[in-house]
N, C-alpha and C positions, 0 to 999 in steps of 0.2 A: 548703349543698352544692347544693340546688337551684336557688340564683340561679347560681351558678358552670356547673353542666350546661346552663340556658338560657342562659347569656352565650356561651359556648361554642360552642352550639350556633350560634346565631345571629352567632357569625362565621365559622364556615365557611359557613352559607349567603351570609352577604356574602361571602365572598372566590370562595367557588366557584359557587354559581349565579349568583349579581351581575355576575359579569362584571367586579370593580371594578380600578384602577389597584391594581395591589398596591405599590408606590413606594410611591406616594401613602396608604397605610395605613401605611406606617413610617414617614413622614413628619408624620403627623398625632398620632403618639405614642400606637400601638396595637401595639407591638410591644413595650413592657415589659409592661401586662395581659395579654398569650400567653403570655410565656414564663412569666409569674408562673404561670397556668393548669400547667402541665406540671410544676410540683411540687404539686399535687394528689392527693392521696390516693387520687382516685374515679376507676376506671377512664375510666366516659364522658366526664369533663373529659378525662384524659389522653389519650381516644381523639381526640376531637373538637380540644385542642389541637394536639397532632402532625398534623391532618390539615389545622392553619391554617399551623404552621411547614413540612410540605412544601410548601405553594400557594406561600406567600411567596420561598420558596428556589431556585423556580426562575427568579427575578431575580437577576442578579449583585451589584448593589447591595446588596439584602436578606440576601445570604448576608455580606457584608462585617459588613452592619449585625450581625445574628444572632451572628458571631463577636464582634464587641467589648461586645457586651452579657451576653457569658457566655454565650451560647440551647445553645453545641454540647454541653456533656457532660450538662445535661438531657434531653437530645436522645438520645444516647446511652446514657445511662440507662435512658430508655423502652425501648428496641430489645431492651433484654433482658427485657422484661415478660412474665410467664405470660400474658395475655390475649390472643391472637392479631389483634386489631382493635387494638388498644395500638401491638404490636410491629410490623405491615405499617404505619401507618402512620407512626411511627419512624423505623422502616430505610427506608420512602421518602424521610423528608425527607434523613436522612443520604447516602442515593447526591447528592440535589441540593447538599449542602453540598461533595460530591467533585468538582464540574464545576467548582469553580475553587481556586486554587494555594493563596492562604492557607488558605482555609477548610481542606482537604485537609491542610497544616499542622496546623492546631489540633486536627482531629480525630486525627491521628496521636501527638501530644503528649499528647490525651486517653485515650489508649487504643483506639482505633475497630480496630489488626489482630487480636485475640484475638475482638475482640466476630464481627464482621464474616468470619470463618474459621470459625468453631462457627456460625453460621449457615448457611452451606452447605448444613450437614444438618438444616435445619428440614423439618418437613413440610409446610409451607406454599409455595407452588410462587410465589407472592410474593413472598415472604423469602427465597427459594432468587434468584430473578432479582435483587432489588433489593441482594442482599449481595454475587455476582456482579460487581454491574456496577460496585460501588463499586470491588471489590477492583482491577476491570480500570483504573477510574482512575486507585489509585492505583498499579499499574503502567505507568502510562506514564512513571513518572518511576523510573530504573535507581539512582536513591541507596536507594529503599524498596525493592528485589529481595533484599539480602541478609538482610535481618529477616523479610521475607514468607517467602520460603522455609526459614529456620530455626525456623519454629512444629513444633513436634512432629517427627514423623520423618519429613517432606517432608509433612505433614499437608495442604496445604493444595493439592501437586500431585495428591496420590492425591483430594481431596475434588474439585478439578476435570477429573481426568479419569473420575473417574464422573458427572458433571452431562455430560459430550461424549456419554453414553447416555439425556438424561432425553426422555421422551416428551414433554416442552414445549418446542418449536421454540425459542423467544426464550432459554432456559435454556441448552441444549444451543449456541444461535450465540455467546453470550456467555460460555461458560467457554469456547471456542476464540478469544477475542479476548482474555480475560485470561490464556491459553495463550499467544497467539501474541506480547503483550506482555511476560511473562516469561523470553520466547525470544531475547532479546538475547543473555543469557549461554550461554556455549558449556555450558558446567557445566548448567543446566537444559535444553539440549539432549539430551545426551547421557542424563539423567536420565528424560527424556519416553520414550524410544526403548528404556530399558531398562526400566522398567515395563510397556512396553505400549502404547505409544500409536500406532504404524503402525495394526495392524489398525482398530482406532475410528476413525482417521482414512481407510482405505480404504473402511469403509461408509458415514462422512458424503458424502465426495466422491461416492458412488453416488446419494444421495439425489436424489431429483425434485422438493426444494425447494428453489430459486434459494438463499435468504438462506444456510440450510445449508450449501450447495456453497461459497458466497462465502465465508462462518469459515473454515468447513475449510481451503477453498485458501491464505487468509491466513496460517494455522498452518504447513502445509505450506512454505510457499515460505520460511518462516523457518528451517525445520528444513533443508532444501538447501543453505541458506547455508553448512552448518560439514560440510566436506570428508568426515571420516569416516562421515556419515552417508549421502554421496550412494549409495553400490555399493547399501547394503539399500534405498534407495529403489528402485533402477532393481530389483534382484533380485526385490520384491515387485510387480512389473508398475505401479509407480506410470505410466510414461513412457503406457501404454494408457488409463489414467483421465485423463490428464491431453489426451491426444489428446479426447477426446469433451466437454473443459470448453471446449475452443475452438468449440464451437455458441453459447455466450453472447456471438455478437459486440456485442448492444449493454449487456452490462456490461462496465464497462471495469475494476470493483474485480477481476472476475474473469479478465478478461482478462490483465490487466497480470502478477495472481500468476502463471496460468498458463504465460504465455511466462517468467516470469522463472526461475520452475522449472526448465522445458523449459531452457532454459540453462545452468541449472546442472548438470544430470543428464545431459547434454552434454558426453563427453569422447571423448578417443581408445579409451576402454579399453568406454567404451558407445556404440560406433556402432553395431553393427549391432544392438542395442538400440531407437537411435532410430528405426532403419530400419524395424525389425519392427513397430513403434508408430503409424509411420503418421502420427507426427507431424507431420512436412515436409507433409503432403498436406494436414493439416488446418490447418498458417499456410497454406498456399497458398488452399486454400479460402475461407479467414474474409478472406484479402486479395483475393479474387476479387468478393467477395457485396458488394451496394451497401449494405445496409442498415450495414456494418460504421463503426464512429465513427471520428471524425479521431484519438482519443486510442487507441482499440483498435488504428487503423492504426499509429499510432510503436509501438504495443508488438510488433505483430506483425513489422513491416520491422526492428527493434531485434534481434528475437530471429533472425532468416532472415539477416541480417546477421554475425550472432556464429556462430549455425551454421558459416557459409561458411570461417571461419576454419581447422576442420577437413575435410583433403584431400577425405577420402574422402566427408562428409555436403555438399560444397560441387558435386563431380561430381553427386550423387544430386538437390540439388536443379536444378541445372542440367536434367537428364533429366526432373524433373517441371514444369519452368517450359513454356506453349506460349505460344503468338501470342496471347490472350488476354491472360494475363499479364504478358507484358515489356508491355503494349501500357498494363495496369493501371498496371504500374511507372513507364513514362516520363512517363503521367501525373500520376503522385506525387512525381517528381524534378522538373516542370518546373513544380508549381504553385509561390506564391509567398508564402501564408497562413503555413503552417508549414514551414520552414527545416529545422528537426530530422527531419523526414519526409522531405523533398525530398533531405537529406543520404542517407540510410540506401537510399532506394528507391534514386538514385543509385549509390550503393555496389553494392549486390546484380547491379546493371544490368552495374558493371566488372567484377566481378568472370566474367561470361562468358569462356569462352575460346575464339579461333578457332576450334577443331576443334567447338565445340557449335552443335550442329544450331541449337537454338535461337537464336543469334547470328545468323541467318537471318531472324529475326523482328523483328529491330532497324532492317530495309530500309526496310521502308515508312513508317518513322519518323524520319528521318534527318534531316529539318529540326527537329524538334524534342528529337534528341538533343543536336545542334549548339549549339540555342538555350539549354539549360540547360548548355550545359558554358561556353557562353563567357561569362553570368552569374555562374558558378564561377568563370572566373578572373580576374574584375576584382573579386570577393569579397573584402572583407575580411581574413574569416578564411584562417587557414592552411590547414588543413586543407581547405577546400574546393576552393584552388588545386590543392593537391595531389593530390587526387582527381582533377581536371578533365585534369589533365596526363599519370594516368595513364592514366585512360580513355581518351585520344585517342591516346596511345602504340598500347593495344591494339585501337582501335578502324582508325589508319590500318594495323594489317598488313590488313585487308580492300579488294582493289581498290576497291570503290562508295563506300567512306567513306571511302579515301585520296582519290580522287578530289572528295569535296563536299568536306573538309577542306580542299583547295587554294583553290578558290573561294568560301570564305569568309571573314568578318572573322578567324576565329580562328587566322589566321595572322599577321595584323596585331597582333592582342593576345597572340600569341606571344612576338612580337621585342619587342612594348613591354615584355612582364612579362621579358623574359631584360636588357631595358637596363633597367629600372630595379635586375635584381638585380645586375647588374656596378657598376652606380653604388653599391648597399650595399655591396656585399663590398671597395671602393675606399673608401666611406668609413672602413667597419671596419678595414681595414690600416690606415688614417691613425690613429684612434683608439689601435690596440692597439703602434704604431709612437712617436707620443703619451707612452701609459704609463707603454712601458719607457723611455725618456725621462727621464719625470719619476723613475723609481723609480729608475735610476744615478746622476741627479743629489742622492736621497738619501744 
């Protein structure tokens, strides 16, 4: 027993203070003697094993190897050990056998969601995270949702919406990721919301710690997705938490949720909701401020965008847009990095209407509104055209830009794009003239 505790020992110091190719130890034919180790009797072989099979696991290769040599329900075994050094380093290695698809297989074959759910409530604040994050992986896959959620009497939701309360940051971010991956189904939506889950989730979003706010919002913006949910969202003041997540302009994981939200919670029946929220003020904001990312920018101009759809939120932001802003905008439609941007900023730009003051602020820019629209309409894409065509509709009711509109190529690329569409629609008749043709002569 005691050659086994030093052999042991002395491969976790090779694997972990050594710094060694961990491959390269599977490769050498050191990975039958480990796992042989892990049916040992003696806890500090078991401990000191398990803490060689999590080093090696965090290679993909090695997890491959591990599963065809049998290593996973040893493995798994252990995780349930009374010894608390045993079982942390156990359910370590097992979350690493979760980070790829067979392994996550076998273990699920083995048994690992009873094991792996009754952990939850370890008091070990380890085993609490490292069972967690298993479970989050394997929710990422919707074929394991129905089984996971039928342990006990929702056992497994009530065990992670009380971890969304634990005093350990990483604990509390990670039951709201295997929340927010559970949340595909409308059924575990609807289930979240009637337990209890708003309020928890209105004082994570409060928090004044980044990663915190980032879970939460993720949770969130999944729960918006399913219609009947949105009214309590907007009813519990979510739309004003949600205004003050847009100071994160250079995260973009938080960014992206929060606009996506803000759109959903976005209808006719909650505008003056949105209005009170202040929200429009703070996309305008976060699309104002330089430090804001190319990728926070599409989410911002995406969501101001979708906005504008509705009458009355589309006037309101019109009234908060000033010379600054269109001035922001035309420089985001007319760069030529991201396309996707350039469409949306564009967008927002048309959708001005003569009688807005701010349309006024379009003047001193008029060369280079020009330059991005007639880029638009030798574009490819449809949609772009399309855009291009309307803008300049409502761009020449204004004398100044009737007037450049004359004297520019874009009335040259006018008559080209309207001759090449009579030359389609000429060859379509042919075609569709053609058909019926051939289909009488059947």
């Amino acid at each position: 027993m005691e050659v086994q505790r030093i052999t042991s020992l002395s491969l976790v110091n090779l694997l972990v203070e050594e710094n060694v190719n961990k491959e390269l130890v599977v490769e050498m034919g050191m990975l039958e003697p480990i796992l042989e180790l892990l049916e040992s009797g003696d806890p500090t072989v078991q401990c000191n094993s398990c803490a060689c099979v999590a080093t090696l696991t965090t290679s993909e290769s090695n997890r491959e190897a591990i599963a065809s040599a049998g290593g996973v329900l040893p493995v798994l075994v252990l995780a349930k050990s009374y010894d608390p050094r045993v079982q942390q380093n156990a359910v370590g290695a097992v979350l690493n056998l979760t980070r790829s698809e067979r392994t996550r297989e076998v273990l699920w074959r083995e048994g690992a969601l009873p094991v792996l759910t009754i952990l939850l409530e370890s008091a070990d604040s380890e085993v609490q995270y490292y069972s967690c994050s298993a479970l989050s992986n394997f929710a990422t896959n919707p074929e394991y949702h129905q089984m996971m959620l039928q342990v006990g009497d929702r056992f497994l939701l009530k065990a992670l919406l009380s971890l969304m309360s634990s005093s350990v940051q990483k604990i509390c971010c990670q039951s709201c990721r295997c929340l927010r991956n559970l949340s595909v189904n409308v059924n575990t939506q609807e289930a979240l919301v009637a337990m209890g889950c708003i309020p928890q989730l209105k004082a994570l979003l409060r928090s004044s710690s980044e990663p915190v706010s980032e879970s939460a919002v993720t949770l969130l913006s999944a729960l918006s997705e399913h219609p009947p949910n949105r009214g309590a969202l907007v009813d519990e003041g979510f739309l004003k938490i949600l205004k003050e997540l847009l100071s994160y302009r250079t995260n973009p994981v938080i960014l992206s949720h929060t606009t996506y939200t803000i759109r959903n919670l976005s209808s006719s029946q909650s505008v003056q909701a949105v209005i009170d929220s202040e929200c429009v003020e703070g996309l305008l904001q976060t699309l104002a401020c330089a430090d804001t990312t190319e990728e926070s920018l599409l989410c911002v101009t995406t969501c101001v965008k979708e906005l504008t759809a509705l009458e009355s939120l589309k006037s309101h932001i019109a009234e908060k847009l000033n010379s600054e802003l269109v001035g922001r905008l035309i420089g985001l439609a007319g760069q030529l990095e991201n396309t996707e941007l350039s469409f949306h900023a564009a967008y927002i730009i048309g959708q001005l209407e003569p009688k807005d003051e701010v349309r006024q602020s379009l003047k001193p820019h008029i060369s280079e509104v020009l330059g991005y629209l007639l880029r638009f309409l030798s574009h490819q894409e449809v949609r772009f055209q399309h855009l291009g065509i309307l803008t300049l509709c409502r761009l020449n009711e204004d004398a100044n830009f009737s007037s450049a509109i004359g004297l520019s190529p874009l009335v040259e690329q006018l008559q080209r794009f309207q001759q090449q569409t009579e030359e389609t629609q000429a060859l379509l008749r042919m075609a569709m003239h053609s058909m019926n043709r051939g289909g009488q002569g059947h």
